[in-house]
N, C-alpha and C positions, 0 to 999 in steps of 0.2 A: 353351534358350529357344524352343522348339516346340511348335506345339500339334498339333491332329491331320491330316493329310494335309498335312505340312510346313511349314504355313501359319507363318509368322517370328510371335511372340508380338509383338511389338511393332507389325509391320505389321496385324495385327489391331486395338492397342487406340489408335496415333498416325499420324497421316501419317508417312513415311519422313522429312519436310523438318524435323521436330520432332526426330528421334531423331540421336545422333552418338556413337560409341566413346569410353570413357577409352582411353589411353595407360599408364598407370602407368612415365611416365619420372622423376619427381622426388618426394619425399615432400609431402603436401600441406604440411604445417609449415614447407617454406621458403618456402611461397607466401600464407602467413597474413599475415603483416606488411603487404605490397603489396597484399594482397586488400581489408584492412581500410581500407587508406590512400583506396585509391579507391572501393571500392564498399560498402564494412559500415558505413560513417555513414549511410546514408540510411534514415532514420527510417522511408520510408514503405515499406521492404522488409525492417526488425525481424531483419535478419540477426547474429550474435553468433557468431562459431568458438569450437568446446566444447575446455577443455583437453584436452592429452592424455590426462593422468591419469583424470580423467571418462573421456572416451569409452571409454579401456581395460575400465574395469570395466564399462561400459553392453554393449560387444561382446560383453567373456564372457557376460554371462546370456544374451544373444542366439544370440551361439554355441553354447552348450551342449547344441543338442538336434542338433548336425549339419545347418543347413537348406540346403536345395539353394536358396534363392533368397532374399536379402537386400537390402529395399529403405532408402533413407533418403531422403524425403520431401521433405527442403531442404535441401541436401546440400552447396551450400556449397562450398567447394577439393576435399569429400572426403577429411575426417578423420576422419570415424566411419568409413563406408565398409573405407577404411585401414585402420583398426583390427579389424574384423572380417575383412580378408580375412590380415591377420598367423595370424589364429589358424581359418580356414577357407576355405583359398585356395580348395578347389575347389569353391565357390558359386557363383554367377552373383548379380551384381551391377547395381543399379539404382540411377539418382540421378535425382531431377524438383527442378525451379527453375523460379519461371516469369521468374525474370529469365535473360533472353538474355547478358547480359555475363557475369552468374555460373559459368552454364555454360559458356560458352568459356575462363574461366582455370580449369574444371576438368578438362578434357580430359587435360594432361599430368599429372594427379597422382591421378585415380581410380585404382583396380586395374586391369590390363589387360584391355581386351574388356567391360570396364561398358558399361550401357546408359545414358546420360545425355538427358533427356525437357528441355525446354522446354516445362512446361504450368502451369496454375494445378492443383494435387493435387487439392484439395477438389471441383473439378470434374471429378476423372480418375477413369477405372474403370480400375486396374492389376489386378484379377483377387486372388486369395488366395495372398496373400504369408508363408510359415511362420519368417520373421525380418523384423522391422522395426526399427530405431535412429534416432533423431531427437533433434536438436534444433529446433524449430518455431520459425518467426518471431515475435516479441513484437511485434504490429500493434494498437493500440486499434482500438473500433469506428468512432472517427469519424476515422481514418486510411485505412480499408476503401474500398474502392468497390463491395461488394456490393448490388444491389438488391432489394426488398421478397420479391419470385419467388425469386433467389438462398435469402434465408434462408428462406422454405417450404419451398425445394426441399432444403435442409438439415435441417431438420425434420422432413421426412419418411422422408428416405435414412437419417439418427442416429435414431429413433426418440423423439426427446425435444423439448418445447418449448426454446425458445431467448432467450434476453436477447438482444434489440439491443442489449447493450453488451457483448456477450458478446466477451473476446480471441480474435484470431486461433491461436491457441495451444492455445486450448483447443475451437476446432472442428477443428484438427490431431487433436488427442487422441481426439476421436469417431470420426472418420474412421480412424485408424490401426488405433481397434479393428475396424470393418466392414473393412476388408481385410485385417485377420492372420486365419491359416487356421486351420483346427481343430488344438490341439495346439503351435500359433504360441507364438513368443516375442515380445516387445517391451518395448525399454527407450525411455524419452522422457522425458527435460529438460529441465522447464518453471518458468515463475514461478510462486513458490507461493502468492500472491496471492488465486487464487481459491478457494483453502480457506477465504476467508473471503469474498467479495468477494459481493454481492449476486446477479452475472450466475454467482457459481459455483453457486446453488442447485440447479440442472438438471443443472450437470456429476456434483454429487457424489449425484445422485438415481441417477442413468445410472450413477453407478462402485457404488452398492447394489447396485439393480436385477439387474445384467447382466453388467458386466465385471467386477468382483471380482477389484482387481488383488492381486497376491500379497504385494508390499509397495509403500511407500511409505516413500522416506529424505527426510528434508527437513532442511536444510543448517538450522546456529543462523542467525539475521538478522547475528550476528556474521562470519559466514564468506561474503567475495564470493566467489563461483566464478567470475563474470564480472569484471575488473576493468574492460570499458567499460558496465558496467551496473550502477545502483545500485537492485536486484533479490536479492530472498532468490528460493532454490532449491529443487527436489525433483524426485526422478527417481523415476519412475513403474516398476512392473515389473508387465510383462504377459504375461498365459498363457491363453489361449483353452479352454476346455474344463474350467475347474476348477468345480467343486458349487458350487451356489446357497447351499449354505452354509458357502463357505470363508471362512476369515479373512483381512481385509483387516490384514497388520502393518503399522504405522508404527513408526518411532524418530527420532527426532531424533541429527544428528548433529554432530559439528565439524569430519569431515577424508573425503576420499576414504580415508582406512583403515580408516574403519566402517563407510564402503559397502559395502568389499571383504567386511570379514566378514560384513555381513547377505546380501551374496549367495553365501557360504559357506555359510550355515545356511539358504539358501533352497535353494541344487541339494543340500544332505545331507537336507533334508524331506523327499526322494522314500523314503528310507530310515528315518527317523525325523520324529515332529511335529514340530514347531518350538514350543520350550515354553519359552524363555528371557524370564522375565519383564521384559528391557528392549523388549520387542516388545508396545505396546497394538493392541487391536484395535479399526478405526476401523467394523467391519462393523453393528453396535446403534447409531452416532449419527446423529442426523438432519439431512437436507441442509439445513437451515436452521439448524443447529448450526457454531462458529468452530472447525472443524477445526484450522486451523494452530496455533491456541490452545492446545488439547487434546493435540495431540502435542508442541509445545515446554514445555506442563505437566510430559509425560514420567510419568505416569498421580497424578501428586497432585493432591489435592484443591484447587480453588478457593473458599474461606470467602466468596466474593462472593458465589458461582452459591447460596447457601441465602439471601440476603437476602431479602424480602419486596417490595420498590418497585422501581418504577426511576428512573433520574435524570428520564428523559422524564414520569413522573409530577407531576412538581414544577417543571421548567421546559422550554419549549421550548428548541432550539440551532439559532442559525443562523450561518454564515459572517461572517466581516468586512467591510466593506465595501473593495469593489474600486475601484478607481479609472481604472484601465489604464495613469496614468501618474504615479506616486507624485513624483517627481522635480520637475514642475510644481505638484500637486496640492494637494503638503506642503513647506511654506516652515518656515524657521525664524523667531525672534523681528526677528532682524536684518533680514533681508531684507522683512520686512512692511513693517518703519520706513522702510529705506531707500525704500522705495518708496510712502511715505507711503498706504498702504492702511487704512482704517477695521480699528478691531479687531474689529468685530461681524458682518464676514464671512468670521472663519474659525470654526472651531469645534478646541476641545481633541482631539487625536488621538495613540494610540499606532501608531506604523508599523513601529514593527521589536519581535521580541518579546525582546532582551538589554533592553529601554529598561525593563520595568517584570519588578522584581525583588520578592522577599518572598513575602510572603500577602494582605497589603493594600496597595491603590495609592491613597495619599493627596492631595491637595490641595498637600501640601508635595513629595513626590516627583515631580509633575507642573514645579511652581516650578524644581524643582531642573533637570528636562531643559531647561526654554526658558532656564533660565540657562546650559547649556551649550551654546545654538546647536543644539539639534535639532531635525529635521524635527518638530513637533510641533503643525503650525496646520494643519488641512485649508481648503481655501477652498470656501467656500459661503456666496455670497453675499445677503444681503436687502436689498442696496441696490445698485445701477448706480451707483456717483459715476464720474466722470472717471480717478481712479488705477483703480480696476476694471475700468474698461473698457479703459482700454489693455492691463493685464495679460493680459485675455481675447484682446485682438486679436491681441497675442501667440503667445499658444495657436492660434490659427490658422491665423496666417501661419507658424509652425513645424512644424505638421501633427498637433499633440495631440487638435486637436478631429477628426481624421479618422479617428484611432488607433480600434482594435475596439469596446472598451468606449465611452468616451463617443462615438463617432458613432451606439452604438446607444442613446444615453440620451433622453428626450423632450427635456432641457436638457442638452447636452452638458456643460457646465460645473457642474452640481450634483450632491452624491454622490448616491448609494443614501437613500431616508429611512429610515434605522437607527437606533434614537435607542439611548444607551449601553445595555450590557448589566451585569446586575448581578455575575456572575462573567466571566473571564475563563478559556479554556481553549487553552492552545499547541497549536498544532497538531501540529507537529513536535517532537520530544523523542529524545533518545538515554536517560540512565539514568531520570529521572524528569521526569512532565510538570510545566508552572505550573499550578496553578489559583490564579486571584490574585482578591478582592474587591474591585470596582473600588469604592471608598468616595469616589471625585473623580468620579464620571459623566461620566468621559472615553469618546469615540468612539474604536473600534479598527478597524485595518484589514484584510487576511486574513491576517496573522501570528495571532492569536486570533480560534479560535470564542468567538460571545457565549451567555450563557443569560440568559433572560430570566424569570421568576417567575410561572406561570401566574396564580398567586392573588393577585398585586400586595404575597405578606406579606411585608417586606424582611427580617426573620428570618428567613426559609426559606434567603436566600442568607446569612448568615451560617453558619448551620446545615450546607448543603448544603458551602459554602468548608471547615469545618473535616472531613465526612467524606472528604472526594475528597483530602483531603492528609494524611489517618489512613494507617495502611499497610494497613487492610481494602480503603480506597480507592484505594491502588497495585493493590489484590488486582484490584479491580473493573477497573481499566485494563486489567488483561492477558488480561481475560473478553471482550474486544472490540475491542480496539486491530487495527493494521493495520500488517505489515513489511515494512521493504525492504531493501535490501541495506546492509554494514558496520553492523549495529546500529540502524538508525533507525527511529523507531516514526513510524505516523502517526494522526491522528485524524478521521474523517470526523463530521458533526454528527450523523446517523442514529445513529453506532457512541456518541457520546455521551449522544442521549436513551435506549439501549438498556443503559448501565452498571446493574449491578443499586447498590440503594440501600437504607439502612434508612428505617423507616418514622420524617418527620422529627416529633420532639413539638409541641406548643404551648409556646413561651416568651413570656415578657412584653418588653416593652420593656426593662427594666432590665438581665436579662441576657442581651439581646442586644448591649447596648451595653457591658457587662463583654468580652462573647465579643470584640468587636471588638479593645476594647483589650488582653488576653491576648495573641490572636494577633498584636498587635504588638510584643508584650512579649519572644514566642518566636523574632520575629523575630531577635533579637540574642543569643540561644544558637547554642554549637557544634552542629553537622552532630547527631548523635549525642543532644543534649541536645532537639533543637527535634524530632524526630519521636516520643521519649518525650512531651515534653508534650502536644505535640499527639494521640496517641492515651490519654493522660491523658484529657485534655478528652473527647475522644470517647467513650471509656468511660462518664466519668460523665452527660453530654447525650446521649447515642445508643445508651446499652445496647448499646455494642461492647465485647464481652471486652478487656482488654489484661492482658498479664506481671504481675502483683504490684510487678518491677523498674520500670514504666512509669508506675505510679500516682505522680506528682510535683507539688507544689503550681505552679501558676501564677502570679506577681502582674502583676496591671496595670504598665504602667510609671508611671513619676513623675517629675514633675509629669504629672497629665494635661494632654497638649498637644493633641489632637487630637481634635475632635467626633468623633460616631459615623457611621454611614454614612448612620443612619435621620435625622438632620439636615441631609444635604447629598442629599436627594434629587431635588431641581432641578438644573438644568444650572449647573456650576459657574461664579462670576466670575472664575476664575482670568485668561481671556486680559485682559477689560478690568484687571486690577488689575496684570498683570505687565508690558502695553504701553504705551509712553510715548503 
């Protein structure tokens, strides 16, 4: 740890009052538990301990070229650390945190004779490090306290423009590459997030460009690797000095044991290519392309990506309407009466998205929830009588009107003006999303994104409801969707008007109002039975291919009980007809 005429490296790059020794008296793993209990909740420090299994295989590739010096960047009790010096004790070893507590419960559990730094990294010049291992703090941008100068000064040091909404995580990732040395290794374990994420367009411009990592493993969204984070994974593998035009592999995987093997077939490379066709190469796509997409594809083809339109063609999407305090906001039937409150100050609302189930959400289905006492009255009042007012003073003197949301509303007490949306789209979804027809012109809340009909033709949302719940239109979900950890998909509004679409036809009125009734028909088939029809239907209205097996007649149901959507396109009378 010397540079030249004796000078201590560290007294060089930190004051002495910054710098203090590991110990290596206790394994960090018995001090994870404790570590977690008091300090790895706080959100605004994005700390997370990497299992052991992980960091195992992250150290070998790290390891494997013999570096005299091995840093990890946020380092935490020092279990990666640990892990690398099992299998290259005689390193010299580095850990930076710029929390102070962090560091002092890792004194006894680094390698002995570590140098453990109290500094913010991103601002640190540690010199040219030929092993780095990292897990980076998962810090959103508006959790940061960096300022305007900070990210310039970022900017210019990573060579790349920068998202202000860019994760802390992933200016780790920049950063690590300008300090590994020529010929360096580096493994880093990050959320894989921004493969697709807006602010990652820069990242993945910078991993073409320049760093051209060797692979990339990214965990299924089924497999947590964190259990206190509900976060998909991917661990990054870096090698400093490879051709401008290596291949960048990806694979998708399910377990730390196909880690182990891609990083088998990445140190046998040095001896043979790497030519095993479960390895796509992400080096040809471009950084506005949904990477995490493309390698959880696993290199098949997506029947979406050749459609013609996009949803955003045909309808705007935007968010639900927020309230800040659902609980006050949304009353059920009972409590309106009890409270002898006018019925023409709430408005019809769905607030939770189990409430509205099927394809279509009807007039009778909405009946059905306020017959069950659910939250399903938003209040939004056009009249101040005496019951109203007290209810508001209420909200008051309880502190709702002080709450985030409505103390930043002009009326603290009136929603968003969103007036219904003509589909409905969940946000959140595990195996398959809703897209549900709102045919009751019910208001929604931020459980469903709304789309709204550029062209005001209410067939278009008839049309658009049956592709998005075809299985081409499952196809299109997975062309843009967003993961997080255990399985969970999510959907942003942008990632919605961006779903590819076929080009929708001209239909008449008459079978738009067949379409309606069909889809409610399908309604009441088995699992199995109802996504044949449905890409039936599609097939024949949308000139989408389906199986020959899928080709099956639809009937209307019967008796016809239910108008079509294109008749209830006014705001439904539902509240005054169902309130005493």
């Amino acid at each position: 740890m010397k540079i030249k005429d004796g000078q201590d490296f560290f007294s060089f790059y930190f004051p002495k009052q910054q710098v203090c020794l590991g110990q290596g008296l206790v394994s960090p793993y018995e001090l994870v538990h404790e570590w977690e209990r008091k300090f790895g909740r706080d959100k605004s420090l994005g700390q997370i301990c990497t299992p052991a299994q992980v960091g195992k295989v992250m150290a070998r590739w790290v390891t494997s070229k013999r570096p005299t010096l091995i840093l990890d960047p946020a380092v935490g009790v020092g279990n990666l650390l640990h892990e690398c010096w099992l299998l290259c004790p005689k390193a010299q070893f580095i850990g930076i945190d710029r929390d102070s507590n962090t560091i002092k419960r890792a004194v006894p559990s680094v390698p002995p004779t570590s140098r453990l730094v109290c500094a913010d990294y991103l601002k640190s010049d540690v010199g040219n490090i030929d092993g780095i291992i990292a897990n980076p703090p998962y810090v959103k941008a508006h959790h940061q306290d960096y300022a305007e100068s900070d990210w310039r000064f970022f900017e210019e040091r990573f060579g790349t423009s920068l998202d202000r909404l860019t994760n802390l995580y992933a200016l780790f990732l920049l950063k690590i590459w300008e300090d590994l040395a020529l010929h360096g290794r580096a493994a880093v374990i990050i959320p894989s997030e921004f493969l697709n994420a807006n602010f990652g367009t820069e990242i993945k411009e910078r991993l073409i460009r320049s760093i051209r990592p060797a692979a990339i493993a990214l965990f299924e969204p089924k497999v947590n690797v964190f259990e206190q984070a509900m976060t998909t994974s991917c661990i990054l593998f870096l090698e400093k000095g490879r051709p401008s035009s290596a291949k960048i592999h990806s694979v998708k995987v399910n377990s730390v044991e196909e880690v182990e093997r891609l990083v088998d077939d990445l140190l046998a490379e040095a001896r043979a290519p790497l030519i095993h066709s479960r390895y796509a190469d992400l080096s040809a796509h471009k950084p506005r392309e949904k990477w995490l997409n493309t390698i959880l594809a696993g290199g098949k083809r997506n029947r979406a990506n050749g459609l013609r339109r996009k949803v955003g063609d045909y309808f705007r999407c935007l968010r639900g309407i927020a309230t800040g305090a659902n609980d006050y906001f949304c009353l059920t039937k009972a409590e309106i009466k009890s409270r002898s409150m006018p019925v023409e100050n709430f408005d019809p609302c769905i607030t939770k998205a189990p409430d509205a189930e099927g394809l279509v959400f009807s007039q009778e289905k909405f009946a059905r929830l306020a017959a069950e006492e659910k939250r399903c009255f938003l209040l939004n009042p056009r009249r101040l009588d005496k019951t109203t007012e007290r209810y508001l003073k209420e909200g008051e003197e309880t502190g709702v009107s002080k709450r985030y949301l409505p103390s930043h509303r002009p009326i603290w007490y009136l929603p968003e003006n969103r007036p219904p949306a003509e589909i409905w789209v969940a946000v959140f979804s595990r195996e398959s999303v809703k897209y549900i027809l709102n045919a009751a012109a019910v208001r929604n809340l931020t459980c469903f994104h709304g789309l709204y009909c550029r062209e005001k033709l209410a067939e278009n949302a008839v049309l658009m409801t049956l592709f998005l719940n075809s299985s081409l239109g499952r196809e299109a979900f997975f062309a843009v969707n967003r993961f997080y950890g255990d399985g969970l998909n999510k959907l942003e509004p942008k990632d919605v008007e961006e779903m590819p679409c076929p080009e929708l036809p001209k239909i008449n009125k008459r079978i738009s109002d067949e379409l309606v009734e069909k889809l409610f028909a399908i309604e009441l088939l088995s699992a199995g039975k109802r996504q044949a029809a449905i890409d039936s239907l599609a097939a024949t209205l949308l000139s989408i291919k389906a199986p020959v097996s899928q080709l099956v007649a639809v009937h209307p149901r019967q008796p016809c009980r239910q108008r079509s959507s294109h008749q209830r396109a006014s705001a439904p009378k539902i509240v005054a007809a169902e309130m005493p």
